[in-house]
C-alpha positions in Angstrom: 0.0 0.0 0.0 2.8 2.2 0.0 3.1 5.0 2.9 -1.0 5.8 2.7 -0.4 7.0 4.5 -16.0 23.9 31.7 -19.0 24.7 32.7 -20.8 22.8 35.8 -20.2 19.8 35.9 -23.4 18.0 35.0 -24.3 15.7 37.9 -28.1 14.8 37.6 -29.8 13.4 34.2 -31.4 15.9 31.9 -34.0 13.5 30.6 -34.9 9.6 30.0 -35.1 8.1 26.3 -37.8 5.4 26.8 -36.1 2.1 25.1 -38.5 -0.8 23.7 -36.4 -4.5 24.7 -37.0 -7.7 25.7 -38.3 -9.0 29.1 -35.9 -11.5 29.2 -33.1 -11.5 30.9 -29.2 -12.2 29.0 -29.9 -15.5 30.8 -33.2 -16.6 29.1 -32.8 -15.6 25.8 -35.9 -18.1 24.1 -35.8 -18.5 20.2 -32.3 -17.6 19.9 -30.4 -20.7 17.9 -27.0 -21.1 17.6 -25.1 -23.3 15.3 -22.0 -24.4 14.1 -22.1 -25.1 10.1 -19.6 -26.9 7.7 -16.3 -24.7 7.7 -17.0 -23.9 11.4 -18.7 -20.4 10.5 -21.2 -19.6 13.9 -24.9 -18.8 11.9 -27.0 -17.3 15.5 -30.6 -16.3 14.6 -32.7 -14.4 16.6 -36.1 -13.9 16.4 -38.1 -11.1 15.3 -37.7 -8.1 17.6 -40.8 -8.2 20.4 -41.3 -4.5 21.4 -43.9 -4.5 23.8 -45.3 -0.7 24.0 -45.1 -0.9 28.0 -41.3 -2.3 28.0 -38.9 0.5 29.4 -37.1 -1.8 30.2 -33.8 0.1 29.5 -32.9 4.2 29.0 -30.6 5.9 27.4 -29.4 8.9 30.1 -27.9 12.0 29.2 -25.6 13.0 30.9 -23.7 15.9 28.9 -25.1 18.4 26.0 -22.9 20.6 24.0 -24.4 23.4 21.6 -25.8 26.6 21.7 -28.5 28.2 19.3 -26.9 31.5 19.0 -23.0 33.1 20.0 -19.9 32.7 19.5 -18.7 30.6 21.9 -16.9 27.2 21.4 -20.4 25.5 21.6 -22.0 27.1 19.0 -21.2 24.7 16.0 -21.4 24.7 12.2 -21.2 21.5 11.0 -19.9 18.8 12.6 -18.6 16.0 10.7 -17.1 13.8 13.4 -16.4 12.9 16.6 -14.3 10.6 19.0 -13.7 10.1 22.6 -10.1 9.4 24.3 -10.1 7.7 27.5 -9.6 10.4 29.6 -13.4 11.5 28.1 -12.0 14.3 26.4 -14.1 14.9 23.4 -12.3 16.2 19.8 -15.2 17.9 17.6 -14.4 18.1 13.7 -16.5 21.4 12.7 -16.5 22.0 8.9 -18.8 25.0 9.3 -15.8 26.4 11.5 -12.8 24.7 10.2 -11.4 23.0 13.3 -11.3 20.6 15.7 -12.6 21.9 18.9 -11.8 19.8 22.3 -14.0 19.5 25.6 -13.2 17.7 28.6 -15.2 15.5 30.5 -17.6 17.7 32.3 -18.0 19.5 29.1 -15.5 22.5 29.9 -13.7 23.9 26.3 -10.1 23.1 26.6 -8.7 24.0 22.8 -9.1 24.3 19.1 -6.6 22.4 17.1 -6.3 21.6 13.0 -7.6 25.1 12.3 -7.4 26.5 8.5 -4.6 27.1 7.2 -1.0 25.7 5.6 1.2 25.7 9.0 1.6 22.7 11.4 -0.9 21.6 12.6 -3.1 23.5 10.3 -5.2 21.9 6.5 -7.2 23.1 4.2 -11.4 22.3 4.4 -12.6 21.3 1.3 -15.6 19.7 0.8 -15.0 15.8 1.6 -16.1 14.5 4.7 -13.7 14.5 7.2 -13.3 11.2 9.8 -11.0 11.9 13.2 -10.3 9.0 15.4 -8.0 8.9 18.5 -5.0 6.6 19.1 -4.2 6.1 23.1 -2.3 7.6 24.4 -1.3 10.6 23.0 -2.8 10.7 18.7 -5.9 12.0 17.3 -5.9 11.0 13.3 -7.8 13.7 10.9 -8.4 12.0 7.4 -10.9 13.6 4.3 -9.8 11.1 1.7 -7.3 13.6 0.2 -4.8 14.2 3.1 -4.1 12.7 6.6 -2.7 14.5 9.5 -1.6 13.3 12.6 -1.6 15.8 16.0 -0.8 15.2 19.3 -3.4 16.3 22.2 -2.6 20.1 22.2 -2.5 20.1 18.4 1.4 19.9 17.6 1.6 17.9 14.0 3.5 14.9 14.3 3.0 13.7 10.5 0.9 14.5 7.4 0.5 12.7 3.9 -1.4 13.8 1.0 -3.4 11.1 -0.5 -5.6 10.5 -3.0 -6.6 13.1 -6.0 -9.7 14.1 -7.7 -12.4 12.1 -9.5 -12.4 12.2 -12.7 -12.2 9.8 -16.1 -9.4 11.5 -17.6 -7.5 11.8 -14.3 -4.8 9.9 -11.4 -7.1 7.2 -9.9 -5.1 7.4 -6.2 -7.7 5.8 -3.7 -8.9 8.9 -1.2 -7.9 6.9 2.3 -9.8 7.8 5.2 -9.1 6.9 8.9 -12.1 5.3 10.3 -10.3 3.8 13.9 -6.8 3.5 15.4 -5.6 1.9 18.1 -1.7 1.0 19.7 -0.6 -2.8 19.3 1.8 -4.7 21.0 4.2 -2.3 19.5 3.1 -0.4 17.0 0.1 1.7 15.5 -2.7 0.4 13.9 -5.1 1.6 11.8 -8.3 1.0 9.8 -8.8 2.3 6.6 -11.7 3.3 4.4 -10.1 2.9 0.6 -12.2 4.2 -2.4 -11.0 3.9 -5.8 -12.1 3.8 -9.2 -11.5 2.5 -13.0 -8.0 3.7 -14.4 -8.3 6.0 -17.5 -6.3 2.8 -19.0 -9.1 0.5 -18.4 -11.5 3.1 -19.5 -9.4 3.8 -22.6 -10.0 -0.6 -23.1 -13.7 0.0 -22.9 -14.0 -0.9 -19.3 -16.7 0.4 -17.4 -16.1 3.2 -14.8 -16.7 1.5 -11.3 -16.2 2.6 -7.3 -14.4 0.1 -5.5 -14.6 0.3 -1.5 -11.9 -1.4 0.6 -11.2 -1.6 4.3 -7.7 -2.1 5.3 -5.8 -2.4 8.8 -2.1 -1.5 8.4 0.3 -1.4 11.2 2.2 1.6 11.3 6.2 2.3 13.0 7.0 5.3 14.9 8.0 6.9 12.2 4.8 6.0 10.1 6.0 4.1 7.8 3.6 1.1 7.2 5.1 -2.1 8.0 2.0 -4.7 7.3 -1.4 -4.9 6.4 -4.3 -6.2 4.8 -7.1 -5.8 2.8 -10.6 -6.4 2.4 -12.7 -6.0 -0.1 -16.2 -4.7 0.6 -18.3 -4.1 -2.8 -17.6 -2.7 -6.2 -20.2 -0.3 -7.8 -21.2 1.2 -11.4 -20.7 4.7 -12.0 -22.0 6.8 -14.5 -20.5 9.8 -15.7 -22.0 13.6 -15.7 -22.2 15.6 -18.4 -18.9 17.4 -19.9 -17.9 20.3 -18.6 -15.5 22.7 -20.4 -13.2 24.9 -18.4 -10.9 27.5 -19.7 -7.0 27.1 -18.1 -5.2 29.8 -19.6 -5.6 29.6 -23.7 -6.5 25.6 -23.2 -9.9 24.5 -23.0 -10.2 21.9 -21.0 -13.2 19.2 -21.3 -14.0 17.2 -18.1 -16.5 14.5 -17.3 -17.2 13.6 -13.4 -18.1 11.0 -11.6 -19.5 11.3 -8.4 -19.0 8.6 -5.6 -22.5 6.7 -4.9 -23.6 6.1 -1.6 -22.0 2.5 -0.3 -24.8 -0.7 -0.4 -22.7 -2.4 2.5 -22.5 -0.5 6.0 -19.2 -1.9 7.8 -17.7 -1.4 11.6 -14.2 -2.5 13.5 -14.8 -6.0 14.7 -12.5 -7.1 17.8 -9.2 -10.2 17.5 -8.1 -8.9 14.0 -12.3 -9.1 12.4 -14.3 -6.8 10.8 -18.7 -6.8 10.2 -20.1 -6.6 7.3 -24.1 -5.9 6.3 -25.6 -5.3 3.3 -27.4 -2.7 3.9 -31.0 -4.1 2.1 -31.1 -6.9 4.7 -30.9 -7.6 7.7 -27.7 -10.4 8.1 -24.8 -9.5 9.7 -21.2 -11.1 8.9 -18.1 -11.3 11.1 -15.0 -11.5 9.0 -11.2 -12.1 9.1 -9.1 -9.9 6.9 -8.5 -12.9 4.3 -12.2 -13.0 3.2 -13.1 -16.0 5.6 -17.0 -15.4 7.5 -16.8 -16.7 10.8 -20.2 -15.3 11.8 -23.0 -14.5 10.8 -26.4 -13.2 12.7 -29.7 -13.0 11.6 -32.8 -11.3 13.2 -36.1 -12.4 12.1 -36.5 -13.9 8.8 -34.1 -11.3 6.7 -34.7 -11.0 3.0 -32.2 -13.7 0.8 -29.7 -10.8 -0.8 -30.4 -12.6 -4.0 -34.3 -10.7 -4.1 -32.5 -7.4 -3.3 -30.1 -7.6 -6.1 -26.3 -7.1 -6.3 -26.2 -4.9 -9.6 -29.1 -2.9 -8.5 -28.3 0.8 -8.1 -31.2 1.6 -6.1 -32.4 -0.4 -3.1 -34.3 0.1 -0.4 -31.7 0.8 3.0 -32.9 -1.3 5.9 -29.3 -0.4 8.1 -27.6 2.8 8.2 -24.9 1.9 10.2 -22.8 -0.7 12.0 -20.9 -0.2 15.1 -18.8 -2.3 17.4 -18.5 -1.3 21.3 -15.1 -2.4 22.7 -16.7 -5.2 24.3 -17.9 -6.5 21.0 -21.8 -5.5 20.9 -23.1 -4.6 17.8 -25.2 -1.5 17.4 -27.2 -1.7 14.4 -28.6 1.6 13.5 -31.6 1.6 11.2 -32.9 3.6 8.8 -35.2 6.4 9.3 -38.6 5.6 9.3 -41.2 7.4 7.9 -44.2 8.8 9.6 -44.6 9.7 13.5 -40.9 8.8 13.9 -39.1 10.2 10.6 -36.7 12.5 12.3 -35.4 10.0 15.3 -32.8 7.6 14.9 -33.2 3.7 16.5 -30.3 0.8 17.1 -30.9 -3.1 17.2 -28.7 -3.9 19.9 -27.1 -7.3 19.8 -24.2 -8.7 22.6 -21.0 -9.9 22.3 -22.6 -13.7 21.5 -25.2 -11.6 18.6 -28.0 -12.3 20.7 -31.0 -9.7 20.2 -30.9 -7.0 23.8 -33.0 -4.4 22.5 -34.3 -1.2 20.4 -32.8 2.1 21.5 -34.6 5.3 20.0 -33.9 8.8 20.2 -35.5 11.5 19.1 -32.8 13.0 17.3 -31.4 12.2 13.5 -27.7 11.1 14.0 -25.1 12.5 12.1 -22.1 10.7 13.8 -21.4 8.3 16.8 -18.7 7.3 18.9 -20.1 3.8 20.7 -17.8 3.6 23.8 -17.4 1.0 26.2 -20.1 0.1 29.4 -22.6 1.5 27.1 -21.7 5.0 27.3 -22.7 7.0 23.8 -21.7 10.2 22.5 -23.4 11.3 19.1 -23.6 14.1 17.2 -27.8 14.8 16.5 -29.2 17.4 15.0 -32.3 19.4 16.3 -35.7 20.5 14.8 -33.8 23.7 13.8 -31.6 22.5 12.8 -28.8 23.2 15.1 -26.2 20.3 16.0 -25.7 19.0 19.6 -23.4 16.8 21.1 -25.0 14.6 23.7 -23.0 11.9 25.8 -25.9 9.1 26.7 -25.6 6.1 29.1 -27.4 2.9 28.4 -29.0 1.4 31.7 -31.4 -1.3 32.4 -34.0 -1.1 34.9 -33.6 -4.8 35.6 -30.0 -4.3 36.1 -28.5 -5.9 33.0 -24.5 -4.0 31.7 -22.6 -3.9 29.1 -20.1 -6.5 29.5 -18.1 -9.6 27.6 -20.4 -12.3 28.4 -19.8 -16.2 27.7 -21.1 -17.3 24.4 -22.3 -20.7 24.0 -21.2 -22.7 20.9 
């Protein structure tokens, strides 16, 4: 791959999210199979979600709001593209509307702005791809947006940058953009996990090939000096594109003719799996797969009776999203966040919440859309939801159960 390289404290809960779950304890889990096929790949299948309306049987507490309506303090935001969490709690705040990263400690307090706009160190240049931060322990916050990568410490000195991939277009380089999606320290070194995007070379295209996006995740291992050292690759889906019409632009006395492609939104929705694996789910359907970085499925998890992927269609450019997202706590739950509904409930945002062994806990709904999330460990949530006004909040949520059920690595039977 190449080198890709304060306020108050807040001490009582503002308000309780109502969460629909089962009555059943982690214990008693009835209907939930578990089997071991040829290959020894784990196929768990749960049944269909019961929501009874009088569950409330978990809530979601906040515990910390940032965001103003009006001002100009460092919690009135713009648009927020990102967020992560070190474990400290100290919460970095990617604001495209601004042009920074702004940091809060736990209770909420403002502590800096780092990766402002600009060409020094420490500073980049905002264009308009989406930006993903994520935090290394102990002392790295990554700020990737598919055309560069730079790497600050926690008061915002630059300890690396690398310009990656370049623009889109059928007549142009065909460098994947490379965004950082999670990093954490090995044994002894850095590692990463990559989003890759690429398309068709203008050779292929020249051959008559068709102009496709191709979406990768990779986990490359990183030395001190960040050079990479080892990875792998996985290969998540490969899509059509069509191109725009033909632009002409004057450069000079040359004109300039120019056909774009714009990316499509991805069909598979992906998150960092734990022990080297990463899940996959098409987003059309509701199975989930746990894989290795070599392309071997060692799980997979069904809830209900999900659709076969062969009646949603692999080629089909439209389908209709039943998952929005995929994400991994550190103890290895899933959360599962579903497409918007229409109706009553269009603007709030819901998770399936599977365990460690991808056994069916819950629905957790918020009356929020969700823009971005950090899933942290012992159920603690911080997302980035954006109100009636449309004004963006960042809210740090704890899951609790009112029969006293956690968040934990429990023991899965096989």
């Amino acid at each position: 791959m190449g080198s890709i390289l304060r306020g108050m404290p807040l001490t009582v809960a503002l308000f309780t999210v109502p969460v629909s779950a089962l009555a059943q304890s982690s214990a008693q889990l009835p209907g939930v199979s578990v089997d071991t096929l040829e290959g020894g790949r784990v196929l768990v299948r749960n049944p269909p979600p019961q929501r009874p309306d009088d569950g409330d049987l978990w809530s979601l507490l906040e515990t910390l709001r940032l965001g103003r309506l009006e001002g100009s303090g460092p919690d009135v935001f713009g648009d927020i593209q990102d967020i992560t969490v070190d474990l400290g709690g100290n919460i970095y705040v990617i604001d495209a509307g601004w042009k920074e990263v702004r940091v809060f400690g736990r209770q909420g307090r403002h502590v800096r702005r780092m990766a402002g706009e600009g060409d020094g160190p420490g500073e980049k240049r905002y264009s308009g791809l989406p930006h993903r931060i994520a935090w290394e322990e102990p002392n790295r916050l990554w700020v990737s947006d598919g055309a560069q990568r730079l790497t600050l410490d926690s008061i915002g000195n630059e300890l690396n940058r690398v310009v990656l991939g370049s623009a889109i277009s059928s007549s142009g380089p065909v460098d994947p953009r490379v965004r950082v999606i999670a990093a954490e320290t090995g044994t002894r070194h850095s590692v990463l996990y990559l989003e890759l995007t690429s398309y068709t070379s203008p050779a292929d295209l020249n051959r008559g090939a068709s102009l496709e996006q191709q979406v990768s995740v990779a986990r490359v291992w990183l030395s001190d000096e960040y050079e990479v050292l080892a990875g792998d690759t996985l290969a998540i889906e490969t899509m059509p594109l069509s191109l725009g019409d033909r632009r002409e632009t004057l450069r000079g006395s040359t004109t300039i003719r120019l056909r774009m492609a714009h990316p499509r939104e991805p069909r598979v929705a992906w998150g960092v799996g734990h022990d080297g694996t990463v899940w996959l789910a098409h987003r059309a359907t509701y199975r989930l797969h746990e894989m290795t970085f070599t392309g071997d499925t060692i799980r997979t998890v069904e809830l209900g009776s999900p659709i076969p992927l062969a009646d949603v269609g692999r080629e089909q450019a439209e389908f209709e999203p039943a998952i929005a997202a995929l994400d991994v706590s550190p103890e290895g739950w899933l959360w599962v966040r579903r497409e918007p509904n229409e109706g009553p409930d269009e603007g709030f945002s819901s998770w399936d919440i599977l365990d460690n062994c991808s056994r069916y806990r819950g629905v957790v709904t918020m009356p929020w859309r969700v823009r971005a999330v950090h899933i942290g460990a012992a159920g603690e949530v911080h997302a980035v939801v954006v109100g009636t006004l449309g004004i963006s909040h960042v809210l740090r949520l704890q899951l609790e159960s009112r029969i006293g059920e956690t968040v934990t690595v429990e023991t899965c039977r096989r």
